[in-house]
C-alpha positions as CSV (number, residue, x, y, z in Angstrom):
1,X,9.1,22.6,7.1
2,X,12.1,20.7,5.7
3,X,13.5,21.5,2.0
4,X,14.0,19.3,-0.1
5,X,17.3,17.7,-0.7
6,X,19.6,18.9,-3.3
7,X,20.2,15.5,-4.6
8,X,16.3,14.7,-4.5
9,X,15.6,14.0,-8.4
10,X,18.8,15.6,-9.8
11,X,19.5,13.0,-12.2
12,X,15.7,12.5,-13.1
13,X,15.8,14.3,-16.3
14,X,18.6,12.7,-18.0
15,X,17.5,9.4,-16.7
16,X,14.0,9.7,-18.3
17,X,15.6,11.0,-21.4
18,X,17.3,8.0,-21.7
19,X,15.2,5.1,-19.8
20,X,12.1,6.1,-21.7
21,X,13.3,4.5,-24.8
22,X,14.6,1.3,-23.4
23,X,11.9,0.8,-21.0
24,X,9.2,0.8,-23.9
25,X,11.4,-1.2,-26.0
26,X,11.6,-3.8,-23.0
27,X,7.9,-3.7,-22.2
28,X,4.7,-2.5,-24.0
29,X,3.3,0.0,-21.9
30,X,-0.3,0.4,-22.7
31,X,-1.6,3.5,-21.0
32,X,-5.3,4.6,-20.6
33,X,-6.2,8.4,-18.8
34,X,-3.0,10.1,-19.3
35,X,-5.2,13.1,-20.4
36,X,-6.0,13.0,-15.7
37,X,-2.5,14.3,-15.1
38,X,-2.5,17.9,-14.7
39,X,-0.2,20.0,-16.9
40,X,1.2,21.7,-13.9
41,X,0.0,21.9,-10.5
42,X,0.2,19.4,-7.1
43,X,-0.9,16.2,-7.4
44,X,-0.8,13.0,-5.3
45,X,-0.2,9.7,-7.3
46,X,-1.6,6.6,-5.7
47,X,-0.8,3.0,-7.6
48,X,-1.0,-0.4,-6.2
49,X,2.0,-1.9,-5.4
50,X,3.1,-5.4,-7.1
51,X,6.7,-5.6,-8.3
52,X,9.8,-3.5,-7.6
53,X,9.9,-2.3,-11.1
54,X,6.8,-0.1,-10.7
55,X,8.4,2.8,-9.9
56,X,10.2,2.8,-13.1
57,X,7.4,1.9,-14.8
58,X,4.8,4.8,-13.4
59,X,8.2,8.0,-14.1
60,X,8.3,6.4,-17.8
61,X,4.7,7.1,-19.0
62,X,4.1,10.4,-17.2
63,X,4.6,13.8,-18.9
64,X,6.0,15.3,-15.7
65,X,8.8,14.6,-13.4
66,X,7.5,13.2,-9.8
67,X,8.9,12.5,-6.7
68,X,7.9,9.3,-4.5
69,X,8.7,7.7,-1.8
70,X,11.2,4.5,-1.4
71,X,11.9,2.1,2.0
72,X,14.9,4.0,3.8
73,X,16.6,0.3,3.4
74,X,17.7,1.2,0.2
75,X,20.4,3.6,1.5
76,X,22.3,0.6,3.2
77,X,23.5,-1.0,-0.1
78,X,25.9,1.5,-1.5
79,X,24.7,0.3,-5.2
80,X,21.2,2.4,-4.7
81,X,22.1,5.0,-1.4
82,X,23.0,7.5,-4.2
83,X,21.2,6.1,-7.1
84,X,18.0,6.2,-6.1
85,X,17.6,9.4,-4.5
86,X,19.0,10.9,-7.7
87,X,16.1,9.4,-9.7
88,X,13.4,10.9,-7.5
89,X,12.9,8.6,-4.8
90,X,12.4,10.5,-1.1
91,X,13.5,7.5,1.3
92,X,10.8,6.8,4.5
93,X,11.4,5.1,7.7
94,X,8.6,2.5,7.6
95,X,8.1,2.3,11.1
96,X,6.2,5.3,10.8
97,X,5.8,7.9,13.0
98,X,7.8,9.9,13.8
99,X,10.3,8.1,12.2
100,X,8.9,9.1,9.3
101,X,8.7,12.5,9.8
102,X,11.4,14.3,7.8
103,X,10.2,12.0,4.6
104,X,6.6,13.6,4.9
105,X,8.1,16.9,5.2
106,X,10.0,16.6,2.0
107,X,6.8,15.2,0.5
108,X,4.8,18.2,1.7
109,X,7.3,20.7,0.1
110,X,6.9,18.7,-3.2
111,X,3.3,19.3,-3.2
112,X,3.4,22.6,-2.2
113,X,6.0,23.7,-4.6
114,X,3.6,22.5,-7.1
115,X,5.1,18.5,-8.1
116,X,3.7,15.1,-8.8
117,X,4.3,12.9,-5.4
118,X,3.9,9.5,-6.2
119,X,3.0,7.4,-2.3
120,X,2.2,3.6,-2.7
121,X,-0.7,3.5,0.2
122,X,-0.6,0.2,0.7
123,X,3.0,0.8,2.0
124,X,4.9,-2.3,0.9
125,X,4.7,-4.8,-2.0
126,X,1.7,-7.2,-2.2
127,X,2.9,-10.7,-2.1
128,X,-0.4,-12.1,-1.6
129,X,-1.7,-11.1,-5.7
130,X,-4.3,-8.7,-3.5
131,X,-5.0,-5.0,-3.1
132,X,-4.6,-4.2,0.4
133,X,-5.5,-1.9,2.7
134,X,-4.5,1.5,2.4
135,X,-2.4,3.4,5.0
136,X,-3.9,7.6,5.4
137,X,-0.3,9.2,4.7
138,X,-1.4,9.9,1.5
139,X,-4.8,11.7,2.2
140,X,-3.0,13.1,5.2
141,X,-0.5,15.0,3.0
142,X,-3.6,15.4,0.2
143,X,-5.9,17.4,2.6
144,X,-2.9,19.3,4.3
145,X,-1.5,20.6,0.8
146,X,-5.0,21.0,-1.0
147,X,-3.5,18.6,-3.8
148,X,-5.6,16.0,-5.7
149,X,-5.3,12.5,-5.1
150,X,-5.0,10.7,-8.6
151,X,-5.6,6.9,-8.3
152,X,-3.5,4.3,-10.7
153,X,-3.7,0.5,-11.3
154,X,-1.0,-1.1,-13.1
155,X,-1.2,-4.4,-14.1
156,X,1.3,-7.1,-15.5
157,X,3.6,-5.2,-13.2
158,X,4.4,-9.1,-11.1
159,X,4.7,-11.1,-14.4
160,X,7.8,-8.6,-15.1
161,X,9.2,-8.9,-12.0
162,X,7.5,-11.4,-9.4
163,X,8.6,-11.3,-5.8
164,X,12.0,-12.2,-4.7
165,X,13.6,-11.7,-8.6
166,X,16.5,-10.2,-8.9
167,X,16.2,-10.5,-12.8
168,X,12.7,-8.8,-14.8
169,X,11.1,-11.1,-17.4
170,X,12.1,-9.0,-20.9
171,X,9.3,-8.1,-23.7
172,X,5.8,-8.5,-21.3
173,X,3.1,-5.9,-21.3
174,X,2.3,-3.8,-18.8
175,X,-0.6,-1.6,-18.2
176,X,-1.2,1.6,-16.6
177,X,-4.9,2.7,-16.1
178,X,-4.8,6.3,-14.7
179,X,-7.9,7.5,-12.6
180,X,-9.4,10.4,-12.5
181,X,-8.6,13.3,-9.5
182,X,-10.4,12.9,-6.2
183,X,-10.7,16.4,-4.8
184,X,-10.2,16.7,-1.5
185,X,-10.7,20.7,-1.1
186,X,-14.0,19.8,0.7
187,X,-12.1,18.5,3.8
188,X,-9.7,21.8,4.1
189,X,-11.3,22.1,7.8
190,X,-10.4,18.8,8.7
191,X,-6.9,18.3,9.2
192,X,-6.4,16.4,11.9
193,X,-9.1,14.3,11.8
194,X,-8.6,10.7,11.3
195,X,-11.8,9.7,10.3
196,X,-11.3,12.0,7.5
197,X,-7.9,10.5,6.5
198,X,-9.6,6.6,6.4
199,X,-12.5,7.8,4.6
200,X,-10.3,9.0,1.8
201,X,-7.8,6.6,1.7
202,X,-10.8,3.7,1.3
203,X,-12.1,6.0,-1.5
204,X,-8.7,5.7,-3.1
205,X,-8.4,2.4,-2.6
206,X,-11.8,1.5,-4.1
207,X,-10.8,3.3,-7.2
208,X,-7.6,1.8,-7.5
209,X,-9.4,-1.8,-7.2
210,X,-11.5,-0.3,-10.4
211,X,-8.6,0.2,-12.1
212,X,-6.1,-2.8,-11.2
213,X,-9.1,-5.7,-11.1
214,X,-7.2,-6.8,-8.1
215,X,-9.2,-8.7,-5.4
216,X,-9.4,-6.6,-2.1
217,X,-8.3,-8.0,1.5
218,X,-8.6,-5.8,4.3
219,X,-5.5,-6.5,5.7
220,X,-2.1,-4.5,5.6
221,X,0.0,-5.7,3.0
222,X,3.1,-7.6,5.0
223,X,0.4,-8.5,8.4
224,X,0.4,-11.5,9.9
225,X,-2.9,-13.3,8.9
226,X,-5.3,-14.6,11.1
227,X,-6.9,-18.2,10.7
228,X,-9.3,-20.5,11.9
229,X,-8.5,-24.4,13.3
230,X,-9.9,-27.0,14.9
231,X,-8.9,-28.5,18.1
232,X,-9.9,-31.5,19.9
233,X,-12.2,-31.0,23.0
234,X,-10.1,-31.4,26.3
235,X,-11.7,-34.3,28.3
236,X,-12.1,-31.3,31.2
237,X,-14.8,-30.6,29.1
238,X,-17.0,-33.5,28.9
239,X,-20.3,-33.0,30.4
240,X,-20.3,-33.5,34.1
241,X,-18.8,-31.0,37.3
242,X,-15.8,-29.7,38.5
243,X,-14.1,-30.2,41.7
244,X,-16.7,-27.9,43.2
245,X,-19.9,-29.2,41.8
246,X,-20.4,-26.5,39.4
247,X,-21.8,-27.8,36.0
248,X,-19.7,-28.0,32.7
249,X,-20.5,-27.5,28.8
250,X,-22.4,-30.4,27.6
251,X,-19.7,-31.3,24.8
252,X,-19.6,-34.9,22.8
253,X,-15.9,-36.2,23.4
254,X,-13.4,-35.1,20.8
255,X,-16.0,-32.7,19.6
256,X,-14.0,-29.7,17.4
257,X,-14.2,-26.1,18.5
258,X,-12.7,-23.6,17.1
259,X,-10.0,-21.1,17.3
260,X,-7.7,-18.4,15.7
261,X,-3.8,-18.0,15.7
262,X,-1.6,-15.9,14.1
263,X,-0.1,-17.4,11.4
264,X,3.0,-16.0,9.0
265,X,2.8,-15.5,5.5
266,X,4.0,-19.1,4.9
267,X,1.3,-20.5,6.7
268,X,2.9,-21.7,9.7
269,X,2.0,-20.4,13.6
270,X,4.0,-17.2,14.1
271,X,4.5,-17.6,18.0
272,X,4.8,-21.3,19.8
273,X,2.3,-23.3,20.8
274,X,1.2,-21.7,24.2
275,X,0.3,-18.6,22.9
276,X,-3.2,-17.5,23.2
277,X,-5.9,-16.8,20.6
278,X,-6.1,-13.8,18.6
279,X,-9.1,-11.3,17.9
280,X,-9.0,-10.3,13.9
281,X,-9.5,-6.7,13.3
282,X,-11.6,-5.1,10.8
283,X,-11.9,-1.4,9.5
284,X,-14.5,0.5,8.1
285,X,-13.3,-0.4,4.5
286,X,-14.4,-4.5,5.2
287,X,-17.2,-4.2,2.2
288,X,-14.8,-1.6,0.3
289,X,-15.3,-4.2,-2.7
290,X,-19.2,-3.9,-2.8
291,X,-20.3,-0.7,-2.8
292,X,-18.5,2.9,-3.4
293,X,-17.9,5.0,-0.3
294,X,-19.9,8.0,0.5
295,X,-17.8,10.8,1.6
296,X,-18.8,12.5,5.0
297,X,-20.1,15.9,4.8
């Protein structure tokens, strides 16, 4: 298992020293369930993602240090390659896999040196004003270190920050509701198993909707969506027979039937016209919003 870096979080302390102050002066940071951050001990933070600024917002409240992860693309700009890492952040390959390997591993020795890791699950920034769907890295590394998960909803974290500033919006308030640990000792026997990892990362998820209010889609934040148009009939459809005598659909002309294409964030098709229709996927977590999740035994 990888160390972690020496430069990992070096200049954390001094930075929270002094950020602290002129973060709260900024912003009003209203904080509920501080008291479910242990005093020492592993833990696993889980927020929702909105705004870029959230994970300066999150170190600024907590009583302890923590560690999270950051996009690997901030080491290409040579204003935040150093910077960043310094202040805690562990970069990740978002490709995943095994790309994302030697960022897990640092995460892992985190945890099992007894630090706060902070993990967004939903992976990116929600441009869309939803909760997403959660990615299982985070109940992966939970159930493989023994660590709690502790869910977090911050909201008012977009009005500070909404996607694609480059400059905050001073003297908004922000707040941080702070859940309370999921334990996942009971699944100690089943690393490995992927059912597992879903069923905990939808139980995280549901919490963090409880605390953010957010609407949930069950969709990756940053997918392609999937939507529904109509089409006029093609007159090979009208009632009557092929070339061979077999029968057709009985079909009024220029009757609409429907279909699904991928579409980009923006709305517009993502391929060209020819391409084919698309099947929308669903997880176990489609009625996450209804209903809590029941943990399998």
């Amino acid at each position: 298992m990888a160390d972690l870096p020496d430069n990992i979080g070096s200049w954390q302390p001094v930075a929270l020293a002094v950020g602290r102050p002129v973060l709260k002066f900024l912003w009003r940071m209203e904080v509920t369930g501080l008291e479910n951050i242990p005093d020492d001990g592993a833990a696993v933070l889980c927020p929702n993602h909105m705004a870029a600024i959230d994970s300066f917002i999150l170190p600024a409240v907590l009583p302890r240090g923590i560690r999270y992860v950051g996009k690997a693309e901030y080491l290409d700009d040579w204003k935040t390659a150093k910077l960043f890492p310094a202040l805690g952040m562990i970069p990740i390959d978002r490709r995943g896999g095994d790309h994302a390997t030697a960022a897990l591993d640092a995460a892992r020795h985190v945890l099992n040196l007894g630090g706060l890791f902070g993990i967004y699950p939903e992976g990116t920034r929600s441009r869309s004003g939803k909760l997403h769907k959660g990615h299982t890295g985070a109940a992966r590394l939970a159930i493989e270190t023994g660590s709690p998960i502790i869910p977090v909803g911050l909201i008012g974290t977009v009005d500070i920050q909404p996607p694609d500033s480059a400059k905050p919006n001073f003297f908004r308030t922000v707040n941080i509701n702070v859940g309370k640990p999921i334990d996942v000792a009971r699944y100690k026997n089943r690393i490995g198993d992927r059912a597992v990892y879903r069923e905990v990362i939808d139980e995280v998820m549901f919490e963090i909707q409880t605390l953010c209010g957010q609407e949930y889609e069950d969709t990756y934040a940053g997918a392609k969506k999937v939507v529904e148009i109509e089409v006029e009939a093609p007159i090979s459809d009208i009632a009557g027979a092929d070339m061979q005598g077999r029968p057709l659909e009985t079909r009024p002309l220029n009757a609409p039937q429907t279909t699904t294409r991928d579409v980009g964030d923006g709305g517009k098709p993502a391929g060209g016209e020819d391409e084919g229709p698309t099947i929308q996927r669903k997880s176990s977590s489609d009625v996450l919003g209804s209903r809590p999740l029941v943990a399998i035994s």
